[in-house]
C-alpha positions in Angstrom: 82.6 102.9 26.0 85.4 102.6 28.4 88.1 100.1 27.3 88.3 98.8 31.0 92.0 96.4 29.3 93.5 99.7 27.8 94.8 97.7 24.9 93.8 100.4 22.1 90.7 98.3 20.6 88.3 99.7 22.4 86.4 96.8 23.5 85.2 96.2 26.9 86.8 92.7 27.4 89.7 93.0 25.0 89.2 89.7 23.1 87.1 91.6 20.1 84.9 88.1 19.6 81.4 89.8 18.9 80.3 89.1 22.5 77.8 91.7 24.3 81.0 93.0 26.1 82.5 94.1 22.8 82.3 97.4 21.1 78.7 98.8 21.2 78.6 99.5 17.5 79.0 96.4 16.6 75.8 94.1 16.0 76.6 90.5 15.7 74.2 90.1 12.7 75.8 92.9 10.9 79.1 94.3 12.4 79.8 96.1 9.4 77.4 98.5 8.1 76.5 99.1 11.9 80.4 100.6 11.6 79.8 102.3 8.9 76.4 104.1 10.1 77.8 104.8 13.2 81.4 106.4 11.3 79.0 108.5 8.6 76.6 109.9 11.3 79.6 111.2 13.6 81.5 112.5 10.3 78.2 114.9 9.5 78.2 115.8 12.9 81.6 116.9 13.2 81.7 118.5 9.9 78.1 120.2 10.3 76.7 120.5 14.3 78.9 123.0 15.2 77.7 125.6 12.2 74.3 125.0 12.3 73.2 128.0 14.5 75.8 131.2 13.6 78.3 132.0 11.1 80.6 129.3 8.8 84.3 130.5 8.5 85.7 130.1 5.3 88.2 126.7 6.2 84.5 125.1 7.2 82.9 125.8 4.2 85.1 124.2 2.0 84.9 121.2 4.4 81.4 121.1 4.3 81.5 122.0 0.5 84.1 118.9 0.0 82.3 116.8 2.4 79.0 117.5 0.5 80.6 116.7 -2.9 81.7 113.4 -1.7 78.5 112.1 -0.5 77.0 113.3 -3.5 79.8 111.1 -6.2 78.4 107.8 -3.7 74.9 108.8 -5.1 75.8 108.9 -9.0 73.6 107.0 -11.0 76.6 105.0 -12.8 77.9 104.2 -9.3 81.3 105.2 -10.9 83.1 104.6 -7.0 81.8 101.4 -6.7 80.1 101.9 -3.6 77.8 99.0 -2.0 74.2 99.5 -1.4 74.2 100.4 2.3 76.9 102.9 1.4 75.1 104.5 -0.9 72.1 104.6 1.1 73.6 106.3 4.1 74.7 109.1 1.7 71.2 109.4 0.6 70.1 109.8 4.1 72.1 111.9 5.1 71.7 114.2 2.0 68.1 114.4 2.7 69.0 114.8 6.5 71.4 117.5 5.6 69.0 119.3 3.0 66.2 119.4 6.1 68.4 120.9 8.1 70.6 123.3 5.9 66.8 124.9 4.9 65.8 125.5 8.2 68.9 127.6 8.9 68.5 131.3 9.2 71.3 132.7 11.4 74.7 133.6 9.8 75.8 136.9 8.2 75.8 136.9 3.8 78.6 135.1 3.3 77.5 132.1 5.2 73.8 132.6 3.5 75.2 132.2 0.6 77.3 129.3 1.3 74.1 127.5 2.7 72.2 128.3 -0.6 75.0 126.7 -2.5 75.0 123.4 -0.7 71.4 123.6 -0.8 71.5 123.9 -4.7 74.0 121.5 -4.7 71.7 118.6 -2.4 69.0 119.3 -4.6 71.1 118.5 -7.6 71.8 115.4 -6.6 68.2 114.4 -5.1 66.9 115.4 -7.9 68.7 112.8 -10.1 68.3 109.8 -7.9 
């Protein structure tokens, strides 16, 4: 969305008051865990879209490895973060969306194989106790 004021908050009228003209990902019922959908799916994109179809370089694996970890701890049964509900449901999602994905991946040369397996492992881990 264009922020037709330029005054940094991104709105389209500038006065941020939860009308239509406001930031798209807001919904006036819900502003916040619209936010935080909308910030977790464009995270896993820009951690994972770009690697999907070749080879993973070493830097992105552990990013994806760390990235991976993290949703995982918002999943543990003792909920030792303190995460809220639609938190920790968006990490469930997008493990599940993640472990889809990851399986259906063939291209890459061993290295990046293996690193796929490993998340894979890892995804199935955690779905598993859930």
């Amino acid at each position: 969305m264009q922020d037709e004021n330029n005054d940094g908050n991104g709105d389209n009228d500038g006065d941020n008051d939860g009308d239509e003209n406001d930031d798209d990902h807001y919904d006036d019922d819900d502003g916040v865990l619209m936010t935080m959908v909308v910030v977790m799916t464009d995270l896993t994109a820009a951690v994972f879209d770009a690697d999907m179809s070749g080879k993973v370089n070493g830097f992105r694996q552990n990013l994806q490895s760390e990235y991976v970890g993290r949703l995982v701890a918002m999943m543990a049964p003792d909920n030792a973060g303190g995460y809220d509900q639609p938190s920790r449901a968006m990490a469930l999602y997008i493990l599940q969306d993640l472990r889809r994905r990851l399986a259906a991946k063939t291209a890459g040369d061993p290295g990046t194989r293996a690193h796929t397996a490993a998340l894979l492992h890892t995804i199935d881990q955690a779905l598993e106790t859930s």
